[in-house]
C-alpha positions in Angstrom: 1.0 -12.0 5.8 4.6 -13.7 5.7 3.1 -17.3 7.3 -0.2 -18.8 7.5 0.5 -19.6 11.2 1.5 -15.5 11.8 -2.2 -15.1 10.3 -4.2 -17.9 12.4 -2.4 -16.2 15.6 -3.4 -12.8 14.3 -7.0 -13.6 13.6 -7.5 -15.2 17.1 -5.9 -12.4 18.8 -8.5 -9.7 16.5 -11.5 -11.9 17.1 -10.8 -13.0 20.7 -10.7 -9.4 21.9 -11.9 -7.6 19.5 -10.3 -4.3 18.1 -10.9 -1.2 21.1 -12.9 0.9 22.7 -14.1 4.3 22.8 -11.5 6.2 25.2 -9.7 8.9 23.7 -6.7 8.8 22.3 -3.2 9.3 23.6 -2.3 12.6 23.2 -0.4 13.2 19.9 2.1 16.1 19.5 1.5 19.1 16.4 2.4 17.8 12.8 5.4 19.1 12.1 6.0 21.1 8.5 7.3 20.1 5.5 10.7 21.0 4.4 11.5 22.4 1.6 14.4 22.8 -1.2 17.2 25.0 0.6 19.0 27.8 -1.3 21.7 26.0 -1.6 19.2 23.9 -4.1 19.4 20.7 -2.6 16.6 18.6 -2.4 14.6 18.3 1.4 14.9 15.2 3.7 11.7 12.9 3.1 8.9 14.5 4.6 8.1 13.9 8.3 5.0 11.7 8.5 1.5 12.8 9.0 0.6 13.0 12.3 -3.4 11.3 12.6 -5.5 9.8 15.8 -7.8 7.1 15.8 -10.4 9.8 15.6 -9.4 10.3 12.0 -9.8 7.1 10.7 -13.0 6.7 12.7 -16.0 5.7 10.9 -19.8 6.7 11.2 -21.8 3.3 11.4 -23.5 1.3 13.8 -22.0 -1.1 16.4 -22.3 -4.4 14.7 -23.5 -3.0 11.6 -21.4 -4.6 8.0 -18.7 -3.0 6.9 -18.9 -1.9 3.2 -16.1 0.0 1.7 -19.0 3.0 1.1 -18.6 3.6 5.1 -14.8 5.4 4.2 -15.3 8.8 4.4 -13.0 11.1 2.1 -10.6 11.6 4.9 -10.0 7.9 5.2 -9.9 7.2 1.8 -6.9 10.0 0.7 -4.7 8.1 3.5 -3.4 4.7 1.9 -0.1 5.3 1.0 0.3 8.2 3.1 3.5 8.0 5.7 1.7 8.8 8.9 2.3 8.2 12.5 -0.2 7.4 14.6 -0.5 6.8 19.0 -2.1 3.9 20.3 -1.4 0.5 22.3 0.5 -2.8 21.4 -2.3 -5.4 21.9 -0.4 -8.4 23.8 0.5 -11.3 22.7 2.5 -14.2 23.4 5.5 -12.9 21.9 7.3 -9.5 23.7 10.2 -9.0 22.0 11.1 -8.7 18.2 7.4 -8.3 16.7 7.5 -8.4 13.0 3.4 -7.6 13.0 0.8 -6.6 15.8 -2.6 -5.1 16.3 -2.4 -1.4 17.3 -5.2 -0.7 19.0 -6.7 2.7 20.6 -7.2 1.9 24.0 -5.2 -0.1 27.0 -8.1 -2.8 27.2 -9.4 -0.8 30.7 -12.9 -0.9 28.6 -14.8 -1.5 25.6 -12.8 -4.4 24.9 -14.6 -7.8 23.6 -16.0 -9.3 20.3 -18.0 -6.7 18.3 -15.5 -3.7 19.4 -15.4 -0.8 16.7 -13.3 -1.8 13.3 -11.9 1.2 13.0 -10.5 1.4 16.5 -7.7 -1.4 15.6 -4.7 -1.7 12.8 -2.9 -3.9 11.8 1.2 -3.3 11.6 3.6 -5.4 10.1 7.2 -4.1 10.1 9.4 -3.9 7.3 11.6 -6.3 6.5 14.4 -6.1 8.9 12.4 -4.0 11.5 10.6 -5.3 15.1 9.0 -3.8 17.9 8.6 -4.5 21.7 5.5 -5.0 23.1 4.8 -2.1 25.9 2.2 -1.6 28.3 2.5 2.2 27.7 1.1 4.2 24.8 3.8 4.1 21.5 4.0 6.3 18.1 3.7 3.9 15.0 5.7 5.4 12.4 4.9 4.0 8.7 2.9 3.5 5.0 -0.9 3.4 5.5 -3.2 0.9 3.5 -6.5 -0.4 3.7 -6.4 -4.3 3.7 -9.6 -6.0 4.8 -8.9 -9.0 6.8 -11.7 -11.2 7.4 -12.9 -14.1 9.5 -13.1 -17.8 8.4 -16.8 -16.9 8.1 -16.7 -13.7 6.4 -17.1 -11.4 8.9 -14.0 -8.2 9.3 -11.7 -8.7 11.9 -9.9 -5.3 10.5 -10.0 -2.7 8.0 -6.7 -0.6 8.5 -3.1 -1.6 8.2 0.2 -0.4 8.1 3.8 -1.2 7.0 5.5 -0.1 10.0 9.0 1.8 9.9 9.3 2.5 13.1 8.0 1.6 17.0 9.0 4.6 19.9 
């Protein structure tokens, strides 16, 4: 992360309240198509990004159980790198306006939410250089690069698996 204080505020925040719960998702419109070379011959407009749910990147272990990088299924693993977009909630903070970095997490904290929630039900975003978000109380579309960055508790433990370089907040 850009400061070590940015990092001591976002590991309290993960480990205070842990990363969601098991709702389901907001509801996430089609995946659009990709373009492609016109007849003219010029090349396409970057391709939209891939439209995923938390239920993608969801993992098959126990509650409490390690995390080992073996738990990724083939699905998960194909996506760092990947521009995707993906629905979910703004996990308050202190700060409202201008975020440079929150958690995005899959629920509105109406349940499930506490110390031991499901790792693969939080991500972490940090905006581009020059970018910010708002915080919201409604759902929002995350728009940007996909990675998996383990960050980790002063003891060892995973406070979260799954980040993003965010482009864009709607």
């Amino acid at each position: 992360m850009d400061h070590p204080a940015a990092t001591i505020l976002l590991m309290a925040t993960l480990a205070a309240v842990g990363c969601g719960g098991s709702r389901e998702p907001a509801a996430v419109p089609a995946p659009t198509t990709r373009p492609t070379i016109s007849d003219a011959g010029t090349a396409p407009p970057p391709a939209a990004p891939r439209e995923i749910t938390f239920d993608d990147i969801k993992l098959e272990m126990e509650k409490g159980a390690p995390f080992t990088r073996e738990l990724l299924p083939k699905r998960v693993t194909a996506l760092p790198g990947s521009a995707i977009r993906i629905r979910g909630y703004i996990l308050p903070s202190f700060q409202q306006t201008g975020l440079t970095q929150f958690v995005l997490v899959r629920d509105n904290q109406e349940c499930c939410f506490g110390p031991g929630a499901a790792l693969h039900d939080c991500i972490v975003v940090r905006m581009r250089p020059g970018k910010t978000a708002d915080f919201s109380i409604r759902p929002v579309a995350v728009a940007g690069t996909f990675r998996i960055d383990e960050l980790r508790a002063p003891d060892g433990s995973h406070l979260a698996i799954y980040a993003l370089d965010g482009d864009d907040v709607k």
